[in-house]
N, C-alpha and C positions, 0 to 999 in steps of 0.2 A: 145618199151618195157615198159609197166607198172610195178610200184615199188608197191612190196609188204605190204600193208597200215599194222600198228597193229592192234587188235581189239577195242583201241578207234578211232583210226582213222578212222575205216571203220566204227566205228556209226556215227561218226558225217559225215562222206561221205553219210548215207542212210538218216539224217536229211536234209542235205541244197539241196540234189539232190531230194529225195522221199518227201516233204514238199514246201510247199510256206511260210514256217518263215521263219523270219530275225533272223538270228543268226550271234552272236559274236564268233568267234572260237581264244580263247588266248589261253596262257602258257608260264610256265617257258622255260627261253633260250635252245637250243636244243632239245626242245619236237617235233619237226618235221611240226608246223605250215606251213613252206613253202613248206615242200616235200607233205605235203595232198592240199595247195593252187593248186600245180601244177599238181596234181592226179586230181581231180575234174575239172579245164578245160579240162585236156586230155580229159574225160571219161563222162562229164556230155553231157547227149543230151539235154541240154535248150539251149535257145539265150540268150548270155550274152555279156558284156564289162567287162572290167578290169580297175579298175582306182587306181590310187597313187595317194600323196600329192608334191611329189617331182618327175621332171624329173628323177633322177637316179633311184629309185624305181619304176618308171614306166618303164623304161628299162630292169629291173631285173625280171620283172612279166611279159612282152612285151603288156603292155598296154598302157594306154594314165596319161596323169595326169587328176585330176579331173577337172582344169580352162580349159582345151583344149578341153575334152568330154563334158561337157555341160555348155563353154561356160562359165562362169562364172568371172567376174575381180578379178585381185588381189588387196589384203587387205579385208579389214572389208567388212562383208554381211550383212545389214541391212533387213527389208522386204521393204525398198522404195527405195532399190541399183536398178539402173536400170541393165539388164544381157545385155551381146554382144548379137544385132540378130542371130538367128540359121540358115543358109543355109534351104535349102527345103531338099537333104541329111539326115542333120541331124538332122532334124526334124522328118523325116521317121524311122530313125534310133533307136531313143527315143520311139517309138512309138512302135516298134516292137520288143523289148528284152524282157525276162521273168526275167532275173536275171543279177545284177551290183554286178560286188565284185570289194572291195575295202580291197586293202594292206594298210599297216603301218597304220590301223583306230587313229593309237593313237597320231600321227600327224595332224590328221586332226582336227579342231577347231570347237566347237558348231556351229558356224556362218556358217561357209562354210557347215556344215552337212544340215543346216537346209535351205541352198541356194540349194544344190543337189537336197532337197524335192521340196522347190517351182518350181527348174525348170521342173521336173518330172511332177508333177500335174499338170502344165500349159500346157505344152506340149500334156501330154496323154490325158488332157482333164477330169479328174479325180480329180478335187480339194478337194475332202474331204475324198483320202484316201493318206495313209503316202505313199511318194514317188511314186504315181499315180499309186497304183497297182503294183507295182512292188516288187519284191523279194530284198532284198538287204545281204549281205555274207559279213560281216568284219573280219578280219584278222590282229592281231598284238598284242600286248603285255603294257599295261597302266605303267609298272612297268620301261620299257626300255629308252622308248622315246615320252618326251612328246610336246606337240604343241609350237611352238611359239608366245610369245605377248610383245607385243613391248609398251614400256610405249607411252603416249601418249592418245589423244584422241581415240583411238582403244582400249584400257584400260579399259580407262573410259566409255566407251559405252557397253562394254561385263560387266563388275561389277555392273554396273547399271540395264543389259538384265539379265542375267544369274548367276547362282549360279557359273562357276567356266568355264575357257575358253574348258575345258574336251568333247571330244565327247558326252560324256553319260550326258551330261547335257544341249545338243539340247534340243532345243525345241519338233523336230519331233522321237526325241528317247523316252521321257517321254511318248509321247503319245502311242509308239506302242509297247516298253518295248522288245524288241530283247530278244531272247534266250539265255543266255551267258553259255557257255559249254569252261572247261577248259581241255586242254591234260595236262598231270600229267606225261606219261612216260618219265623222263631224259633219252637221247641216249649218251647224249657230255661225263656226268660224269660219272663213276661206281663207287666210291668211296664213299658209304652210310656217310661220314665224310663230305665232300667238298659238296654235298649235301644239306645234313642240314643246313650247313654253309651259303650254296646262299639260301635256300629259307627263313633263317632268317633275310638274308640283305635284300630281295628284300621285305617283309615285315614290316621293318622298326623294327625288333624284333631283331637287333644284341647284345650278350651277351659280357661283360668284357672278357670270356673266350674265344669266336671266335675271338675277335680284338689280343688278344694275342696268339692266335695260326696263325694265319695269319701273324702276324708280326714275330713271331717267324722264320716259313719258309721263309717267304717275305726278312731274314736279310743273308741270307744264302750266304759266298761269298767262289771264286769268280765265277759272272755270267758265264756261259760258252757264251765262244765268239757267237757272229750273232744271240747270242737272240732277239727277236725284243719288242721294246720299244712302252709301249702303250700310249700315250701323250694325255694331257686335249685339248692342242690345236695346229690348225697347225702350225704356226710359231713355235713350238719346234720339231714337226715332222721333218716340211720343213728344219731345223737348223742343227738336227740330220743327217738327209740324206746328206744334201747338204755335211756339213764335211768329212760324210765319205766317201761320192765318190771324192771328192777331197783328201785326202789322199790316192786313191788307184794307184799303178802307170800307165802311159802309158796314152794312149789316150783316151777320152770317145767317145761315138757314140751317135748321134741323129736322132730318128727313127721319122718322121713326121707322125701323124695322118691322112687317108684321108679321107674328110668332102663333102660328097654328099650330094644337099640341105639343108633346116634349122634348123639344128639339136639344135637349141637355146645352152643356155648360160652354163645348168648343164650337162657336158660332162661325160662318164662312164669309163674312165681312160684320160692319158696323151694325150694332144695336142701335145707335144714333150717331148717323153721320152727318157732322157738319162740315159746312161747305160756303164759300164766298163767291163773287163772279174774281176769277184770276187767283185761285186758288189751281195748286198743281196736284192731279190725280193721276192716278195708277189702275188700270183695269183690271178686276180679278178673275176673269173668267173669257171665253173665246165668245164673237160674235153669234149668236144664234139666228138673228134676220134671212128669213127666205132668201134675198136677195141678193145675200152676201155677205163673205166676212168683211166689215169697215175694222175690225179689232179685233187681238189676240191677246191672251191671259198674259200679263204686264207690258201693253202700251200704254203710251205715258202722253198725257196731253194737259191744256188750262181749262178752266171752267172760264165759259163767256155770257152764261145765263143760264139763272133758275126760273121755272117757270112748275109748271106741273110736268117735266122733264126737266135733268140737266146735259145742256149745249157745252160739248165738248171739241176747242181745238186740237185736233191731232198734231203731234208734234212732226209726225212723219208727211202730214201735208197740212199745215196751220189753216191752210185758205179754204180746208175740208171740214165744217162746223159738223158734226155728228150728233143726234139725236138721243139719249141714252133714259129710257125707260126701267122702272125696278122688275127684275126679274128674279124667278123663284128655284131656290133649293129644294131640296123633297128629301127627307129623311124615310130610307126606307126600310122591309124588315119584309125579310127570303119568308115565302111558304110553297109549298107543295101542293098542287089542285091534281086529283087523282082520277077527273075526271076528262081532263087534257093528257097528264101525263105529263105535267111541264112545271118545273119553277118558276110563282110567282112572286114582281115586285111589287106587294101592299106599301101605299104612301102612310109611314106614320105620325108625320110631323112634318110644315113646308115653314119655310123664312124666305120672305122676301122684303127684298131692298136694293137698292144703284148696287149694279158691280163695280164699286168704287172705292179706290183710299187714298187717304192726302197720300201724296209721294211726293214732297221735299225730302223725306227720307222715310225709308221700308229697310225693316231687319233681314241681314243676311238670310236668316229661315227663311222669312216668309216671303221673302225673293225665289226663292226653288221650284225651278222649272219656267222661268221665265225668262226672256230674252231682250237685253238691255241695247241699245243703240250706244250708250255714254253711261258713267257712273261716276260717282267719288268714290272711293272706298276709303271707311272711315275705319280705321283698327282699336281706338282709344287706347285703351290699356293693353292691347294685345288681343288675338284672337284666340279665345279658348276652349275651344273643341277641334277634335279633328275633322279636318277637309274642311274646315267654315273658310279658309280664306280662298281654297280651291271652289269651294260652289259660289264664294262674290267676283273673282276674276271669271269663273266661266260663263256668267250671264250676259258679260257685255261677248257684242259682236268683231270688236275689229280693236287692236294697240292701241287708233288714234284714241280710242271713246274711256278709256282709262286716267280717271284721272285719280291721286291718293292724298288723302288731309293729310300726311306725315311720310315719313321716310318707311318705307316697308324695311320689317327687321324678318333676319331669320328664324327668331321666336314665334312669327308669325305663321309662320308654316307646319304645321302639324299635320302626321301620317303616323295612324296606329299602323305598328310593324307586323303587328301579325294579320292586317288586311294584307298587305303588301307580298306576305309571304301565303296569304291564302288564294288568290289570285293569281299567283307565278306557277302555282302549281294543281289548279284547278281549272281554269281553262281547257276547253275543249278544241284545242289544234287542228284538229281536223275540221272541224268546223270552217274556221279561219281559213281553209287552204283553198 
């Protein structure tokens, strides 16, 4: 059953399907970037791959990562990095897609974009067009999550290459200037207050008066109990959980993960998840049940029995005991059948286990893309990445569901400026009108 797109979604659905440009599709959190991501594989009749920067986002889109699809080493991408040989497969493979989309574009680093291209154009045999003729579909948010760079000679090679480690500052982006179209409809918020609010943080334009309305609700005591706590880092997550399932009484249970073939190192829940009866979890994944969604990728409810399932009260109807069986991930890897004419998805590695995690408290990351009723936001030492305090306010739903272990400081707010300034002047207007 296909989900009924909005009407900007269905434009930019008739852009990247009805066109051969490269478009950027962002927006503010909750604007449905990933439910049009997953309307468009549905529905698109081109040949395509799906690629992430991270095993877990490749999971979540059921694609590959970008080093495993074409191949490419990790770290630093210079033009004289030599790439892994490609199989004959995957070389065919390369050869015969019309369109690569690529999630979380904003993890991905100028170097690696511009390693995608050469290997494209080498492969297809098309050196002098951007990513060898091919379409390319990015998908994610500059304001959430940005790339990683690690001091070092990797540093110093990109500052010296490049104006800023940023996607948009590839090499092979300047030359072909992507489309960049933004969704604007908020779903998460209704509150024209809390609104304004995110889209002035994620801006970097927060007023004296938002930090004090924020803190104001943020001081509101006391929490109501099984709030869940959004932490800067794991060891305070890990610390939080670990306690309070040890304060609960009775026995805990441990649910082993099972791991068919190579499923590498970034697993999409617990290798062994333990769990109590009144233990507070977090779902990681959307209800799959014929019958219906009972659950979306982070509702929050208690464990009321283990048996050979674990019985879940949902927080959003406690008197709803829910059913919750291990289901399975599938680690896949693209090939080309020449005998269809079609790209295929080979399983080459499955993990299954509960789509579950304690959540007394979950890290701001691995909060992303989830949609909170209530929260603490815990800053400890400070928030230290850009946008991390903009993607833990944007999860909760409504002012009231805000609450903050400390005073928000304006340290806490961080906006790389040259998103800020790549985005004021890349946006497509027209689009928007």
């Amino acid at each position: 059953m296909t989900f009924q797109l909005t009407s900007e979604q269905a434009r930019v659905m008739d852009i990247i399907e009805g066109t051969r440009e490269h478009v950027f599709v962002t927006g503010r959190a909750g604007t449905g970037k990933s439910t049009l991501l997953q309307e468009f594989v549905e529905r698109t009749k081109k040949s395509l791959v799906i690629a992430a920067p991270t095993g877990v986002a490749a999971l979540t889109v059921g694609g590959q990562t970008i080093h495993s699809l074409f191949r490419l080493p990790i770290g630093l991408v210079t033009d004289h990095t030599k790439f892994y040989p490609l199989s004959d497969d995957a070389r065919v493979l390369l050869r015969k897609i019309d369109t690569v989309v690529i999630d979380e574009i904003s993890m991905v680093r100028c170097d690696l974009l511009d390693g995608l291209d050469r290997r494209l154009r080498a492969t297809r045999g098309r050196r002098n067009e951007p990513f060898g003729g091919v379409q390319v579909v990015m998908f994610g948010d500059p304001y959430q999550l940005p790339p990683v760079l690690k001091d070092g000679p990797e540093k110093h090679y990109l500052m010296d290459n490049y104006s800023s480690p940023w996607f948009f500052d590839s090499k092979v982006w300047k030359e072909v200037t992507p489309r960049v179209v933004e969704l604007t409809d908020v779903k998460r918020q209704d509150e024209a207050e809390f609104r304004e609010i995110l889209d002035r943080m994620r801006n970097g334009a927060m007023t004296s008066t938002d930090g004090a309305a924020l803190n104001d609700i943020g001081a509101r005591r006391p929490i109501p109990e099984g709030t869940v706590t959004l932490s800067t880092t794991n060891a305070s997550a890990n610390s939080i959980n670990a306690k309070a399932l040890r304060d609960l009484p009775g026995k805990s249970v441990t649910a082993a993960a099972i791991i068919e073939g190579d499923f590498g190192g970034q697993l999409p829940a617990e290798e062994e998840l333990e769990l109590k009866p009144g233990a507070r979890v977090m779902f990681l994944r959307n209800d799959s049940a014929i019958e219906g969604s009972r659950w979306v990728n982070g509702t929050v409810g208690t464990v009321v029995k283990i048996d050979a399932a674990v019985h879940v009260a949902l927080d959003s109807d406690p008197r709803n005991t829910v059913e919750v069986q291990p289901v399975q991930w599938e680690k896949i890897q693209y090939t080309y059948d020449p005998d269809t004419n079609r790209v295929e998805e080979d399983i080459m590695a499955t993990f299954a286990q509960f789509p579950l995690r304690l959540a007394w408290a979950v890290t701001i990351h691995k909060s992303q893309g989830q949609t909170l009723d209530s929260a603490v936001l815990d800053f400890g030492r400070g928030a230290f990445a850009n946008g991390q305090a903009y993607v833990a306010f944007s999860r909760i739903r409504t002012l009231d569901g805000v609450y903050l272990s400390r005073t928000l400081q304006p340290s806490d707010i961080q906006v790389d400026r040259r998103v800020v300034d790549f985005m004021r002047t890349a946006k497509d207007n027209d689009f928007l009108e």
